[in-house]
C-alpha positions in Angstrom: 0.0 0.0 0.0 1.6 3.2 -1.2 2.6 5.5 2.1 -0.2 8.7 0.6 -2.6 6.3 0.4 -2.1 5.1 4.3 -1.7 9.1 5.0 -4.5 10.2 3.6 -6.8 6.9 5.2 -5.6 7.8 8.6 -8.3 9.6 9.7 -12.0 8.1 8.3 -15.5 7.4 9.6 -18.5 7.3 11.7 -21.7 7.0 13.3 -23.6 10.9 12.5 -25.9 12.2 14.4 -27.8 14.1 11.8 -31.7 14.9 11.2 -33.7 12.0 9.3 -34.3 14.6 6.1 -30.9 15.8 5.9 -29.0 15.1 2.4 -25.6 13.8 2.7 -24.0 17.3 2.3 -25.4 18.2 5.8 -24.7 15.0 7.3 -21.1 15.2 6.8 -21.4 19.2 8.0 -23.4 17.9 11.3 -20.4 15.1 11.4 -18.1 18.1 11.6 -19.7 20.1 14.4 -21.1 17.3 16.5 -18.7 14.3 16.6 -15.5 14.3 18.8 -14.4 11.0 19.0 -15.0 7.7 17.2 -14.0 4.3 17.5 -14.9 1.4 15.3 -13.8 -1.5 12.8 -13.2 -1.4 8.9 -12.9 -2.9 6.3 -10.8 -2.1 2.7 -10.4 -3.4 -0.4 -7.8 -2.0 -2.9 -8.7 -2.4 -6.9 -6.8 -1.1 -9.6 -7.8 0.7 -13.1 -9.4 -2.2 -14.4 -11.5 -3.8 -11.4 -9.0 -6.3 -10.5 -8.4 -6.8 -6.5 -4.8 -6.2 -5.3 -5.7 -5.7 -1.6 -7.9 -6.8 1.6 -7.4 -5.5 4.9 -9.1 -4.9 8.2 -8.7 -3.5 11.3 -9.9 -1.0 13.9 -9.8 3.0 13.8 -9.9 5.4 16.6 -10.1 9.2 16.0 -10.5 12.3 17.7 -11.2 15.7 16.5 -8.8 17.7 15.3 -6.2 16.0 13.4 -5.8 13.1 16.2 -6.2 9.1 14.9 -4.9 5.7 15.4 -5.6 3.9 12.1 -4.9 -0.3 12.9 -4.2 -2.9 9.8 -4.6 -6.2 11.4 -4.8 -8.5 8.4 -3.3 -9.3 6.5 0.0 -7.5 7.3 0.2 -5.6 10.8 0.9 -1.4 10.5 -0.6 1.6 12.4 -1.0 4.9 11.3 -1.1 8.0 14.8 -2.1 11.1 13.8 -0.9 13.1 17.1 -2.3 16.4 16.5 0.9 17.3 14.8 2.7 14.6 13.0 1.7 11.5 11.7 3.8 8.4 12.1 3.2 5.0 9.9 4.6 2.2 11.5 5.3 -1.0 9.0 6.4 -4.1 11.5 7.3 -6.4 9.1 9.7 -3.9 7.4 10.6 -2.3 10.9 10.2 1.3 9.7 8.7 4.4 10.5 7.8 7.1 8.1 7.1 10.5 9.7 5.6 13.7 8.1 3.9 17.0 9.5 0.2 16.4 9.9 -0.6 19.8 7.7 1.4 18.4 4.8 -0.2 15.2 5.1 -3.7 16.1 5.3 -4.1 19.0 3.0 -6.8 18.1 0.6 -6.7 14.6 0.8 -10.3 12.4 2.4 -8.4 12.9 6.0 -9.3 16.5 5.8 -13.4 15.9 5.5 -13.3 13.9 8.7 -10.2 15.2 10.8 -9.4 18.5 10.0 -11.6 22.0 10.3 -14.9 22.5 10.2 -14.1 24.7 6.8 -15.0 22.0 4.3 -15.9 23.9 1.4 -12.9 25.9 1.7 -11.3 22.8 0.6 -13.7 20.7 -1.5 -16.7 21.1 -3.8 -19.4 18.9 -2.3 -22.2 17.5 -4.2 -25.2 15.2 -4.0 -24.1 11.6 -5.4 -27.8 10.1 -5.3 -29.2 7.0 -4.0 -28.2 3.5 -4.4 -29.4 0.0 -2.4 -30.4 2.2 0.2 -27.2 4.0 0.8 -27.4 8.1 0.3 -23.4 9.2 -1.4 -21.9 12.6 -1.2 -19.1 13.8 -3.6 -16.4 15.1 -2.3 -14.0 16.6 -5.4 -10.6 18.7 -4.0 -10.1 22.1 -5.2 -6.9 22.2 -5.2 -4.8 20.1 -7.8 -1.7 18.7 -5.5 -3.2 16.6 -3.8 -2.9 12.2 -4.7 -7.1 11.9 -4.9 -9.3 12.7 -7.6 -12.9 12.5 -6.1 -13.9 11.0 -2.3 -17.4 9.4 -2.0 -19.0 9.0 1.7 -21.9 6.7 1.6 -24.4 7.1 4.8 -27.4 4.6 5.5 -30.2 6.6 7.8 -27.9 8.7 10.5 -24.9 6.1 10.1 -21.6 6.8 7.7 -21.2 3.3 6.8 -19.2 3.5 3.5 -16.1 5.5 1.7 -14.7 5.5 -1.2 -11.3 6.9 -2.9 -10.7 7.6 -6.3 -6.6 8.3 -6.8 -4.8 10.2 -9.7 -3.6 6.8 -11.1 -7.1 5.2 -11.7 -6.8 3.3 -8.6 -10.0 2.7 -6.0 -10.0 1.9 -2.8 -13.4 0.5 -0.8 -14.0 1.0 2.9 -16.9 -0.4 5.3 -17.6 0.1 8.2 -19.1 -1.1 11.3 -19.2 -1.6 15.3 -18.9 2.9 15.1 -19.6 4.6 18.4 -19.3 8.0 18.3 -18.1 9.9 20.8 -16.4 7.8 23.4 -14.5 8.4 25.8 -10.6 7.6 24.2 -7.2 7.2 26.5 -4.6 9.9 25.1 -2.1 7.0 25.1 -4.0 6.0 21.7 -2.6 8.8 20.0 0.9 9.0 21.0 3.7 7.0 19.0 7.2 6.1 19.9 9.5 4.2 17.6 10.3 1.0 18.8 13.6 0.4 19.6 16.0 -0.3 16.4 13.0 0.6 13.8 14.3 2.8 10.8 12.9 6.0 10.8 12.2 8.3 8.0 11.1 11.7 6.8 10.5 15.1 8.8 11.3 14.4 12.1 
């Protein structure tokens, strides 16, 4: 998994508290105001330009507002992604490395900025209405600025819950994400956002 595509993952989803009439575009604006924390289990699945699967994974995600996260790959390979309010660290076990960058370069425009970052979302993004399908209302979310790695974000709620996401990347590539298990919310330990490189670990980039 490329290390902008684990950046910009870092900080995803959620259970919305949001009026039974709303259109997606203010669901994810009543995300923004009213949710703090979140804690849940996802799902991803990685496909390239032409459909094919390249990736599964799965883990858990913890996140609190702004520009806090623990992001946890459990299968098939083990990594973990911290977002601690300044930097975020990506931790590869099997490789024993850390890559580390400044949370401001890292976010930017990319889908962590919907969920994580300031509740300025159209400074950012041009939000539309993606319709209806199989009972799951989509928003569009298309970056205004051209640097970024994504072409177009889609956030697919069911009722008051956000239980789907996906990426479009500059390179034709898509990437899937369920959800499920969100509480929104809860009380989190600090410790779930701190990150220390294990001893011996190679560590890379801006710090």
């Amino acid at each position: 998994m490329t290390k902008p595509l684990l950046a910009a993952l870092a900080a995803l989803v959620f259970a919305l508290p949001a009026p039974a009439r709303a259109d997606a575009i203010q669901r994810l604006h009543d995300f923004a105001g009213a949710t703090r924390t979140l804690s849940g289990t996802f799902n991803q699945v990685v496909r390239d330009r032409n459909g094919r699967k390249t990736q599964e994974t799965s883990g858990e995600l913890y996140f609190s507002r702004p520009g806090k996260f623990r992001w946890v790959y459990r299968k098939p390979y083990e990594q973990l992604i911290v977002g601690d309010g300044v930097k975020i660290w990506i931790y590869d076990a099997d490789l024993e490395q850390v890559t580390v960058k400044k949370l401001d370069r890292s976010i930017g425009e990319s889908p962590a900025a919907l969920l994580a970052g300031s509740n300025d979302l159209d400074k950012y993004f041009v939000l539309s209405d993606g319709g209806s399908q199989d009972g799951i209302d989509w928003l569009e979310a298309t970056p205004k600025g051209k640097e970024g790695t994504f072409e177009r974000v889609r956030l697919g709620f069911r009722a008051n819950t956000l239980v789907a996401m996906e990426l479009r990347d500059n390179f034709g590539q898509r990437t899937d994400l369920t959800f499920s298990g969100m509480k929104n919310n809860p009380p989190l330990a600090a410790e779930l956002f701190r990150f220390k490189p294990p001893k011996g670990a190679d560590v890379l980039g801006d710090d």
